[in-house]
Every structure is written in C-alpha cells, then in structure tokens.
PyMOL CGO cylinders between C-alpha atoms (Angstrom):
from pymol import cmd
from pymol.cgo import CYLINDER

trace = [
    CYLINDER, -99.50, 48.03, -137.36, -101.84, 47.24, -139.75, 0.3, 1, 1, 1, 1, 1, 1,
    CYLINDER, -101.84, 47.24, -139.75, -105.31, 49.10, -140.38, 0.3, 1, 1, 1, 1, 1, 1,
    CYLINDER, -105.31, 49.10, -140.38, -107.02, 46.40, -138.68, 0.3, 1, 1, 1, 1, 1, 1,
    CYLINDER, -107.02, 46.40, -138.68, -104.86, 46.18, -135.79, 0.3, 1, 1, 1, 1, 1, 1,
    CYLINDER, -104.86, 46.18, -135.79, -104.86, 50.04, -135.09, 0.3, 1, 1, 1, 1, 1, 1,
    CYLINDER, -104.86, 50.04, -135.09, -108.69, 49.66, -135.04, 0.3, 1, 1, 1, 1, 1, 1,
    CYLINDER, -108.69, 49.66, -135.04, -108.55, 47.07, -131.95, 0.3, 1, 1, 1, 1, 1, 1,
    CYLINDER, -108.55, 47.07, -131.95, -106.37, 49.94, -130.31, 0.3, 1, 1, 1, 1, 1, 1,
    CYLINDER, -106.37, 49.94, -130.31, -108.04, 52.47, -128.03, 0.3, 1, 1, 1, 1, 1, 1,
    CYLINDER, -108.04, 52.47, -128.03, -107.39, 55.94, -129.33, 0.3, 1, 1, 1, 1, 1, 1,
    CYLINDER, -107.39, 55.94, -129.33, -105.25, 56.96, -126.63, 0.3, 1, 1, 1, 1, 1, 1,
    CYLINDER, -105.25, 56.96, -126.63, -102.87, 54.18, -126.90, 0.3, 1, 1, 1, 1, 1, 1,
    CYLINDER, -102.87, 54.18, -126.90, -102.91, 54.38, -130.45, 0.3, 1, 1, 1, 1, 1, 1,
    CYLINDER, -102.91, 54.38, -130.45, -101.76, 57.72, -130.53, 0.3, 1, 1, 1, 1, 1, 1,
    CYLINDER, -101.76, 57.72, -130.53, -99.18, 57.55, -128.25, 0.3, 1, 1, 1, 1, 1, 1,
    CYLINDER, -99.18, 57.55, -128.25, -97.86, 54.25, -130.52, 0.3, 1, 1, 1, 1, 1, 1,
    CYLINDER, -97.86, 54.25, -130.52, -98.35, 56.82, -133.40, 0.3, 1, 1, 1, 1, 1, 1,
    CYLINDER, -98.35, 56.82, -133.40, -96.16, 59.46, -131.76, 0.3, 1, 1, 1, 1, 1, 1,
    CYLINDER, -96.16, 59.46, -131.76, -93.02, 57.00, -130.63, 0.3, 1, 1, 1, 1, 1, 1,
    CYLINDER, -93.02, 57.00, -130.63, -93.27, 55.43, -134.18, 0.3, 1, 1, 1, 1, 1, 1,
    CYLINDER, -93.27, 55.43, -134.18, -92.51, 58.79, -135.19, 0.3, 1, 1, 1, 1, 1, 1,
    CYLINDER, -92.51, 58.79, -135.19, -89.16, 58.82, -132.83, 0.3, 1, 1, 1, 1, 1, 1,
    CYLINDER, -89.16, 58.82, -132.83, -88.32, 55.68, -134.68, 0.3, 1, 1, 1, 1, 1, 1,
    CYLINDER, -88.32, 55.68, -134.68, -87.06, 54.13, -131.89, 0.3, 1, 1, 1, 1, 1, 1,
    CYLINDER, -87.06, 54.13, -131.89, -83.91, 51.24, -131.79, 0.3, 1, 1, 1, 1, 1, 1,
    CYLINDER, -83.91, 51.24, -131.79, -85.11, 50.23, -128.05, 0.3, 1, 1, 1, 1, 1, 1,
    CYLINDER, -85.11, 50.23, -128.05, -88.43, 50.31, -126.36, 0.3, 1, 1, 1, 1, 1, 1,
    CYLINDER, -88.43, 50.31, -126.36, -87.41, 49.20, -122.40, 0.3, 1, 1, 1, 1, 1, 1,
    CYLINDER, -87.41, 49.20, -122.40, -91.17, 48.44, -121.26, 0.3, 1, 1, 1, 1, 1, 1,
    CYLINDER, -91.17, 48.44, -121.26, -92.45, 47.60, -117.13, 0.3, 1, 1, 1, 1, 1, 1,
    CYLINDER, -92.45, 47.60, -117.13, -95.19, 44.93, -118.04, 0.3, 1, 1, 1, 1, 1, 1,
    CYLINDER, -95.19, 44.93, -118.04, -98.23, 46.79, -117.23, 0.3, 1, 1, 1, 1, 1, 1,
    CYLINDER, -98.23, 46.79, -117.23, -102.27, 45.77, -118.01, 0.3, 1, 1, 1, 1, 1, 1,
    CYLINDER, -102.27, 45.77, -118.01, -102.58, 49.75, -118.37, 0.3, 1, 1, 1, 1, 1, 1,
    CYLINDER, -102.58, 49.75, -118.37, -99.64, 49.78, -121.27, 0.3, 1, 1, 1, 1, 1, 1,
    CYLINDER, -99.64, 49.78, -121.27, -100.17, 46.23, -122.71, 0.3, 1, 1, 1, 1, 1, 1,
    CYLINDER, -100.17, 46.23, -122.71, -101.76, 47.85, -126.41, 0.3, 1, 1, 1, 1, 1, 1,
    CYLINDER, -101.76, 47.85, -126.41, -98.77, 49.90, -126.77, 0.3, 1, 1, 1, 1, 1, 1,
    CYLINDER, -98.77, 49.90, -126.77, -96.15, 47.34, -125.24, 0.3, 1, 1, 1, 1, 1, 1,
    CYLINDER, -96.15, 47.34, -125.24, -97.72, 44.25, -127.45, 0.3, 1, 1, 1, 1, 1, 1,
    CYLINDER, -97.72, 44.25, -127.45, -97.66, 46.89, -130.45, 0.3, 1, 1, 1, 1, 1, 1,
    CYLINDER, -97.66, 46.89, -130.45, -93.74, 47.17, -130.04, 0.3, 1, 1, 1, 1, 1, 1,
    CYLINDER, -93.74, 47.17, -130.04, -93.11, 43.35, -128.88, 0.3, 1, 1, 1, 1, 1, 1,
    CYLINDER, -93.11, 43.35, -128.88, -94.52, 42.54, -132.37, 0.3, 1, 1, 1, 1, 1, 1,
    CYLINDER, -94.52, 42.54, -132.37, -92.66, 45.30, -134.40, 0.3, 1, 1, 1, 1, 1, 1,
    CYLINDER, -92.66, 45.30, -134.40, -89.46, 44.00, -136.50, 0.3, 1, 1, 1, 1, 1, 1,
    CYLINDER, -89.46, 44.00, -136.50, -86.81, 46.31, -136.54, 0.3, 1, 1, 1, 1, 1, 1,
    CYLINDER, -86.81, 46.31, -136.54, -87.37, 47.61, -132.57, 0.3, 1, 1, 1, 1, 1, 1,
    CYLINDER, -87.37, 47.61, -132.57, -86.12, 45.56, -130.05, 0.3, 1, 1, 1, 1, 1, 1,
    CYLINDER, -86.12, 45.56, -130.05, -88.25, 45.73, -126.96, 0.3, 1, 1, 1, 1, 1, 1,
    CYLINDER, -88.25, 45.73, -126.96, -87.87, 43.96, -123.77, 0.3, 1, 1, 1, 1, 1, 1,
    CYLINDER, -87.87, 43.96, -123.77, -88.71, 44.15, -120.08, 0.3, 1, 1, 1, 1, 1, 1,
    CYLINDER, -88.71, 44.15, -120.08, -87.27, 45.47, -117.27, 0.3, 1, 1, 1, 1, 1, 1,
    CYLINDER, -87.27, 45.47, -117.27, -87.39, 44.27, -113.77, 0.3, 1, 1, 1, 1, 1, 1,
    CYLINDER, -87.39, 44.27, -113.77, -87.44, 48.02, -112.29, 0.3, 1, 1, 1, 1, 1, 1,
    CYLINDER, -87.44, 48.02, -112.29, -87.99, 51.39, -112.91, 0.3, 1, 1, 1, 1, 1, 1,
    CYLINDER, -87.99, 51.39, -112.91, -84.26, 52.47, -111.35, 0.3, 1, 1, 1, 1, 1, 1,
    CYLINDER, -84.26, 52.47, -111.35, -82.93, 49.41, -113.84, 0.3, 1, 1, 1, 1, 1, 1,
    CYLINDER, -82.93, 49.41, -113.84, -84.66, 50.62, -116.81, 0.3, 1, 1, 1, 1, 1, 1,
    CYLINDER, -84.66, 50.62, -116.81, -82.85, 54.10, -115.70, 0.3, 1, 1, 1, 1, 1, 1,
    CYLINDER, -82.85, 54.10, -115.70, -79.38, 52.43, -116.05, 0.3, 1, 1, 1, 1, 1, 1,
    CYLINDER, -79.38, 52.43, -116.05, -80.37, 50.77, -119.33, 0.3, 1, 1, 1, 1, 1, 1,
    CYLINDER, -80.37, 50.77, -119.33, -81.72, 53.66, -120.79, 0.3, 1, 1, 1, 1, 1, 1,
    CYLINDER, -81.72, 53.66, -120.79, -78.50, 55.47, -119.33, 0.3, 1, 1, 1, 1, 1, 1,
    CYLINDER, -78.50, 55.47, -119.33, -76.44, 53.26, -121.04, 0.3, 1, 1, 1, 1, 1, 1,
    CYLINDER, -76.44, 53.26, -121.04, -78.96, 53.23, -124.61, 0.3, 1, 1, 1, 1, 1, 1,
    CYLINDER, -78.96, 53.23, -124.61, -78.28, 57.16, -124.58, 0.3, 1, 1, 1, 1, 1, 1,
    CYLINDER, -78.28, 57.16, -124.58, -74.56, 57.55, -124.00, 0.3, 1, 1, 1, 1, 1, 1,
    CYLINDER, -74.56, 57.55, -124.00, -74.14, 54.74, -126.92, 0.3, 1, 1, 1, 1, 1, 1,
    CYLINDER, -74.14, 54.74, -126.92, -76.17, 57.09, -129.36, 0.3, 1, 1, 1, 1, 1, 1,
    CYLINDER, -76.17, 57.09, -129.36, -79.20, 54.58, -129.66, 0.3, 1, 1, 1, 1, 1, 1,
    CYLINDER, -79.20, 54.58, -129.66, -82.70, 56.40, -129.88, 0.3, 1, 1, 1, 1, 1, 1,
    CYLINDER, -82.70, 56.40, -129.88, -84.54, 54.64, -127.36, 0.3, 1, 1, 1, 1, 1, 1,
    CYLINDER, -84.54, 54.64, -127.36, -87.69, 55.28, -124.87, 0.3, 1, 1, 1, 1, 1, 1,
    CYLINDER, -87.69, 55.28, -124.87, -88.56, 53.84, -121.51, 0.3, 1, 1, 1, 1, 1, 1,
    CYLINDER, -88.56, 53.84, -121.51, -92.76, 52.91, -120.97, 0.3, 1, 1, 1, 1, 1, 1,
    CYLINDER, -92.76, 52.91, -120.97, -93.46, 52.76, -117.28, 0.3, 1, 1, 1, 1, 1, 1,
    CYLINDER, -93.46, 52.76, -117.28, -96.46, 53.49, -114.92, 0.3, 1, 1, 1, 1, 1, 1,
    CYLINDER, -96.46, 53.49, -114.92, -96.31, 56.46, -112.85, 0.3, 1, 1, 1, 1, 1, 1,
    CYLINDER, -96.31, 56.46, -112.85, -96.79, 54.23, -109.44, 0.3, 1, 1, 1, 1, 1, 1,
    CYLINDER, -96.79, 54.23, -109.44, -93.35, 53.46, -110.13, 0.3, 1, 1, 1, 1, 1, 1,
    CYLINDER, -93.35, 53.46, -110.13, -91.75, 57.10, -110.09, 0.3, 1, 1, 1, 1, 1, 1,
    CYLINDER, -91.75, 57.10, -110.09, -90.38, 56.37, -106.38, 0.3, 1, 1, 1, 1, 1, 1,
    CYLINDER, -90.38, 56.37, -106.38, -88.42, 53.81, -106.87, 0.3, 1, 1, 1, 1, 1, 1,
    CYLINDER, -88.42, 53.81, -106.87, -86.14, 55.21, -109.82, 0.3, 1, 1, 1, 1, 1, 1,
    CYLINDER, -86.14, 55.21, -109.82, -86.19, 58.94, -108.48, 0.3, 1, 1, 1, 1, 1, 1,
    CYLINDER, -86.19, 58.94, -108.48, -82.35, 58.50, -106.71, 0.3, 1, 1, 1, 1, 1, 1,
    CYLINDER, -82.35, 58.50, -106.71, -81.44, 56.64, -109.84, 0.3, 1, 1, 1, 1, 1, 1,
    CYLINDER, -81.44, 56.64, -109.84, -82.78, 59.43, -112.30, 0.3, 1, 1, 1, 1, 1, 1,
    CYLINDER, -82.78, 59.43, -112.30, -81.15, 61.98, -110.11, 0.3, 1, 1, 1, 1, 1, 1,
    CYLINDER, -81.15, 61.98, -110.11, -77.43, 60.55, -109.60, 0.3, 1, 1, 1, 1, 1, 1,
    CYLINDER, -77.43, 60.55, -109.60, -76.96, 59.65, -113.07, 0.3, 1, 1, 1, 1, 1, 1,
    CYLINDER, -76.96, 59.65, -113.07, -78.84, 60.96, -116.06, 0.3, 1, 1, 1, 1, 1, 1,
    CYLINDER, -78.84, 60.96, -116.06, -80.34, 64.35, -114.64, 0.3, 1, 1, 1, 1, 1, 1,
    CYLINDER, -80.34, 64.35, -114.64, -76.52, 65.05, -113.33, 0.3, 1, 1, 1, 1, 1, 1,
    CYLINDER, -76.52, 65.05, -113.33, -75.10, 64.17, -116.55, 0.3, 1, 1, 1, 1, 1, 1,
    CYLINDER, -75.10, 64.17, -116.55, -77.69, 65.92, -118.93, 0.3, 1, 1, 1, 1, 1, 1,
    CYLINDER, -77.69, 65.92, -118.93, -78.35, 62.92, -120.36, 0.3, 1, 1, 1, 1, 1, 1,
    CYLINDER, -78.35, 62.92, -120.36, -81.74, 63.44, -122.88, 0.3, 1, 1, 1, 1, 1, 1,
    CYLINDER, -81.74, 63.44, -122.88, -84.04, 60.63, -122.83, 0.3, 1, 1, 1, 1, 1, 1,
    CYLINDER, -84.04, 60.63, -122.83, -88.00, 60.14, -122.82, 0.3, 1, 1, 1, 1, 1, 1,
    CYLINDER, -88.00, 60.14, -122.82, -89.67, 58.20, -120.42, 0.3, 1, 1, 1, 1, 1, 1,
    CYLINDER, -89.67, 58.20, -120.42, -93.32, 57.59, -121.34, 0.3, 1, 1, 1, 1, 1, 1,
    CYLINDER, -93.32, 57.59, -121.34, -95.29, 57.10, -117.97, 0.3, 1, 1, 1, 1, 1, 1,
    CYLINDER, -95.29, 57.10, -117.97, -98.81, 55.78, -117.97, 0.3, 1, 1, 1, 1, 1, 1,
    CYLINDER, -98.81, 55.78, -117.97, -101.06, 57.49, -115.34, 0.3, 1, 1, 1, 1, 1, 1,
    CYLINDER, -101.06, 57.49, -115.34, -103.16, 55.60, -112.51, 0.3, 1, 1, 1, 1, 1, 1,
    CYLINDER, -103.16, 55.60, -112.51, -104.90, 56.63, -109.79, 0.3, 1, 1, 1, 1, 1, 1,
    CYLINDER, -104.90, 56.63, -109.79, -107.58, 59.14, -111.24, 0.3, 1, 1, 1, 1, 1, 1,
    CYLINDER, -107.58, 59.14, -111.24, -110.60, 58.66, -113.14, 0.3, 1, 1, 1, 1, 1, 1,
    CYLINDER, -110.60, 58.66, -113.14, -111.44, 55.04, -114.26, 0.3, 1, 1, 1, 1, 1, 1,
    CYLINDER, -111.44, 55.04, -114.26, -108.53, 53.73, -112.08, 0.3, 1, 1, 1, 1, 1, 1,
    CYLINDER, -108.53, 53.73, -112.08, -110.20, 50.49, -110.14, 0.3, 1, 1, 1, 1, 1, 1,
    CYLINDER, -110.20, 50.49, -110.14, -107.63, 49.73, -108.27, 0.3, 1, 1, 1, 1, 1, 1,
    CYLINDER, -107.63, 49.73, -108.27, -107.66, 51.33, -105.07, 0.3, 1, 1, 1, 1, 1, 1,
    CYLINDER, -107.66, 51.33, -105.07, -104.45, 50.99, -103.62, 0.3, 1, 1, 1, 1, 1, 1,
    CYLINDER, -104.45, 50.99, -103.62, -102.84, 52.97, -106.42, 0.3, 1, 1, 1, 1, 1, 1,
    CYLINDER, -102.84, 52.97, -106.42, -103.84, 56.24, -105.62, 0.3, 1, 1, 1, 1, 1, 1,
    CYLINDER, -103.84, 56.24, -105.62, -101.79, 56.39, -102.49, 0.3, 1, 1, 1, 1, 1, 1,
    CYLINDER, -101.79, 56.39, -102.49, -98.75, 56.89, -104.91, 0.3, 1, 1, 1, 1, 1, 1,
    CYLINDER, -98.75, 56.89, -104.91, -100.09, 57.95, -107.89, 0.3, 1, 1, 1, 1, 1, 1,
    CYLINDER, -100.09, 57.95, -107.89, -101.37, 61.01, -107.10, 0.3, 1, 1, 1, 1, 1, 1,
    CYLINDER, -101.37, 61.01, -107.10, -98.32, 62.50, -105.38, 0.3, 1, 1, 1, 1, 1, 1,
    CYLINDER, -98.32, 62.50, -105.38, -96.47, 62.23, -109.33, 0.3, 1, 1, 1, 1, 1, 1,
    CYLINDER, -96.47, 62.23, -109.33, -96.26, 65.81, -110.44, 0.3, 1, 1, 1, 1, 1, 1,
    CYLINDER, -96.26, 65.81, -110.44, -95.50, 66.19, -106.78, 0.3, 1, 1, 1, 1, 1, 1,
    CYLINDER, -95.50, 66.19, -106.78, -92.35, 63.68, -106.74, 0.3, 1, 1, 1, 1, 1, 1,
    CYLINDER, -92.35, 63.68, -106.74, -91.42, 65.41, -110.56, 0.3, 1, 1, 1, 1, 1, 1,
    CYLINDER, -91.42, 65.41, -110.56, -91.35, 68.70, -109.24, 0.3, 1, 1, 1, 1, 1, 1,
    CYLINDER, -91.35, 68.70, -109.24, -89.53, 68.10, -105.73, 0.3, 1, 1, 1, 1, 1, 1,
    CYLINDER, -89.53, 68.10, -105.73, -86.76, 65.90, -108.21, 0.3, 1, 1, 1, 1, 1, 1,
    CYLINDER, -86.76, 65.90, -108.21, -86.81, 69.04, -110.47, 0.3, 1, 1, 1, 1, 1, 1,
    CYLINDER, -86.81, 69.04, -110.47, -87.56, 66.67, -113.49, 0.3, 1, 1, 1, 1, 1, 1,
    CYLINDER, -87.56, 66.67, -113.49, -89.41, 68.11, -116.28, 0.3, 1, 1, 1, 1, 1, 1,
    CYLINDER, -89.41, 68.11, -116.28, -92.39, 66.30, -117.44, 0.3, 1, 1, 1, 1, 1, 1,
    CYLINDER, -92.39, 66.30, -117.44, -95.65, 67.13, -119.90, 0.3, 1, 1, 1, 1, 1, 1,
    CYLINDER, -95.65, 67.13, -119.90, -99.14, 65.87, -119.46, 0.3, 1, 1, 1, 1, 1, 1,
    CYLINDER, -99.14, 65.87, -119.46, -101.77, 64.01, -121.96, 0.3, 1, 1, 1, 1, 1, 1,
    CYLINDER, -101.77, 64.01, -121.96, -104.97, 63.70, -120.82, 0.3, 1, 1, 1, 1, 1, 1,
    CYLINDER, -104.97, 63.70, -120.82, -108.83, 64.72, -121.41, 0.3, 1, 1, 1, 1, 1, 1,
    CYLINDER, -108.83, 64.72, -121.41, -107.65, 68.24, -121.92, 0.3, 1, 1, 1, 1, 1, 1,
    CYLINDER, -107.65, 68.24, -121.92, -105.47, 67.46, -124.99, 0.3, 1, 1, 1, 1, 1, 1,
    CYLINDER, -105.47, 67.46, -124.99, -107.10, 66.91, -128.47, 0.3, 1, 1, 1, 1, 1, 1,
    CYLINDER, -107.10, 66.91, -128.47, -106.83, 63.18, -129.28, 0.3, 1, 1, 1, 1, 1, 1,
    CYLINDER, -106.83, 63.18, -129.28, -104.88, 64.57, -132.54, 0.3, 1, 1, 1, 1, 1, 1,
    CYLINDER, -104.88, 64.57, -132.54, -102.58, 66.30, -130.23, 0.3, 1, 1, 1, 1, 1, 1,
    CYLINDER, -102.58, 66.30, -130.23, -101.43, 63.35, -128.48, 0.3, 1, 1, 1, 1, 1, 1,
    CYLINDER, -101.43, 63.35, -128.48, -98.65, 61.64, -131.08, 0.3, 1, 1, 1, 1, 1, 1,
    CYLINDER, -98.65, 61.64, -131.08, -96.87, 64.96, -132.09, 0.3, 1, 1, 1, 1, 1, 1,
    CYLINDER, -96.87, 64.96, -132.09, -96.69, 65.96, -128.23, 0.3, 1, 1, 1, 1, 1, 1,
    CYLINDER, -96.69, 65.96, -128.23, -95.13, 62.57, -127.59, 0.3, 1, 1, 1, 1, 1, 1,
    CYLINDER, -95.13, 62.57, -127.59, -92.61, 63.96, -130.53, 0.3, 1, 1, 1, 1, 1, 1,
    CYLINDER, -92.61, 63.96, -130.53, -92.29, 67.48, -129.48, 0.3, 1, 1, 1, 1, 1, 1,
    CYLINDER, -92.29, 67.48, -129.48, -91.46, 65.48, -125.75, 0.3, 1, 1, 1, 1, 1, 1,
    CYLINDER, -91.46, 65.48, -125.75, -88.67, 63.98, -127.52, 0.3, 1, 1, 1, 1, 1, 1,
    CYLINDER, -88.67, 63.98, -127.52, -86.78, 66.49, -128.67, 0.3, 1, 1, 1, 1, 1, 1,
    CYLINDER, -86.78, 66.49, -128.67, -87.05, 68.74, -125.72, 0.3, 1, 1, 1, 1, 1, 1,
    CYLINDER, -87.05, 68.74, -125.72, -85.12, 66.11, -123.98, 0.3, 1, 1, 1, 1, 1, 1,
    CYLINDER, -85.12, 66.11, -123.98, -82.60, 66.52, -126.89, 0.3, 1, 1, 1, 1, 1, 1,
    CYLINDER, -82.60, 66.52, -126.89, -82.78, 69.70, -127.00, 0.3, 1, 1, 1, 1, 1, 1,
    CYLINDER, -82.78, 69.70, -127.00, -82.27, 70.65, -122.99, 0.3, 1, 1, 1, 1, 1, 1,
    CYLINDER, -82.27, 70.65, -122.99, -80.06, 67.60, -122.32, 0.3, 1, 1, 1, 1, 1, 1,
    CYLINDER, -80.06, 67.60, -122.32, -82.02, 66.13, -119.73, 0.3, 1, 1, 1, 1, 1, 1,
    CYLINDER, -82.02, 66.13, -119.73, -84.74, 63.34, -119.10, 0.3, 1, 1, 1, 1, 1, 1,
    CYLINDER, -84.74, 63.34, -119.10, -87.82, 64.34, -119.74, 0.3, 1, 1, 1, 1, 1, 1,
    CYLINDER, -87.82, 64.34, -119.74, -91.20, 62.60, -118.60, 0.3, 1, 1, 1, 1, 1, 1,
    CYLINDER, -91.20, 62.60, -118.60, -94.51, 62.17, -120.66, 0.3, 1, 1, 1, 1, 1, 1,
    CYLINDER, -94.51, 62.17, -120.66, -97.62, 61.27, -118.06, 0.3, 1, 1, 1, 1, 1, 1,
    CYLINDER, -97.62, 61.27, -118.06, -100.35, 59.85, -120.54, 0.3, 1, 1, 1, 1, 1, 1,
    CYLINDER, -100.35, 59.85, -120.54, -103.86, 58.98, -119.17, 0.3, 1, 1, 1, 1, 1, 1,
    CYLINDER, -103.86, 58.98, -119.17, -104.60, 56.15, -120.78, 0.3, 1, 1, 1, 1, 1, 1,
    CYLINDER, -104.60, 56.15, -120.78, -107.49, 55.68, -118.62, 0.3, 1, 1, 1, 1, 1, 1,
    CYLINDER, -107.49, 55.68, -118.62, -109.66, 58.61, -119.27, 0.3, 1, 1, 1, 1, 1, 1,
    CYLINDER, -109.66, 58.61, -119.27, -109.32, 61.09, -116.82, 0.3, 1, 1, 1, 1, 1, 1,
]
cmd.load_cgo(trace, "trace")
C-alpha cells in the first residue's frame, strides 16, 4: 500500500492490514463486509495474494480447512455476527483435527455500531467462543494502536504453535 493509500486508512484497519502483511499471506478468504471493506479492498488490490469471497462463514471454514492441510499460509476476515453459523463447522473439522489457522473477526454490536439488529448476536461472541472452547484474543480501545499489527502476528503463531484455530475479534468501530 502506498504512503498515500495507508493515509486514507483508519488506524485500526491499517494496523490490522499491517499485522497480516506481516503473516505474508498466499490466501485472504474475505465475507464482504462495509465494517472490513479498508482491509478487504487493501488485499483485493495486492499482487501476489489471492483474495476472494466466500458465500459463508461454515464455507470459508472448509476452504480454509483445505488452505491449511495443503501447507498454504492463509487467513479468513469475517464479522463476528457470523460466528453461529460456522461454529458446528469449526468444531467437526479443524478444532478436532488441530488444524492452526487465524480467523480475523471484525466486531459489531458495541460502541459506534448503528445498526441495531446486530447486537442481538454480536454480543453473545466471547460467549459462543467460550461454550465452543475456541480460543480467541481481543483488539480494542484497551490495546495501544501500536499493539494492534504484532498481536495480529503473535495470533498467528499461537494457532501454529497450539494446533488449533484461533480467533482475533478487532473493533474496528471504536469501542
């Protein structure tokens, strides 16, 4: 991204671009998402990474699945209001397999959110997580801004390192 570029990017969203840069990803599976769409269009126009869509969070699960056991470094960008649907999915496969992969997850539903029907789902995530016994880490207000791309690495490789898939919830929104 060029200097200029970055500039047009919040902070947030630029460091969490900065921090799966660093993973040097092959893949970036992406839910379109208004929330995400400075990180998704920042890997949509990067050579070298082939991003592209999936229809649902328990699809991007099999992908990702599939991404992993091939040796491919690749990351899944989702919103949290999504965690539902791919919970059986993430359960039955990966988690059972120790499969390590990073799913970045975009947090709705708390401060700034302006769509009311989200917070019905999104604030039962850690909740969902937990019951699922998936490990996940949090960016938010409480994190340093500078704290926010080498978390996204140190996410990484604790899903290498523990075999398992492990979530990142970012708020991009500024809760």
């Amino acid at each position: 991204m060029t200097a200029a570029s970055a500039g047009d990017t919040d902070p947030r969203s630029q460091a969490v671009i900065d921090g799966i840069e660093r993973l040097r990803p092959e893949f970036v599976l992406e839910l379109p998402s208004s929330t995400l769409r400075a990180i998704i269009g920042h890997f949509l126009d990067r050579p070298g990474v082939r991003t592209f869509p999936i229809p649902r969070e328990e699809e991007g699960i099999g992908i990702l699945s599939g991404l992993v056991l091939a040796g491919r470094r690749a990351v899944m960008i989702i919103q949290d209001n999504g965690i539902g649907n791919l919970i059986t999915a993430l359960a039955t496969f990966p988690q059972a397999y120790h499969l390590p992969m990073l799913i970045v997850t975009a947090r709705r539903g708390g401060l700034g959110e302006y769509n009311s029907m989200i917070h019905n789902v999104s604030e039962r995530t850690e909740r969902l997580l937990d019951a699922a016994n998936v490990r996940y880490f949090q960016l938010d207000h409480r994190s340093p801004i500078e704290e926010w791309a080498p978390t996204v690495v140190r996410a990484y490789e604790f899903a290498q390192i523990t075999h398992r898939p492990v979530f990142l919830l970012v708020n991009l929104m500024g809760g």
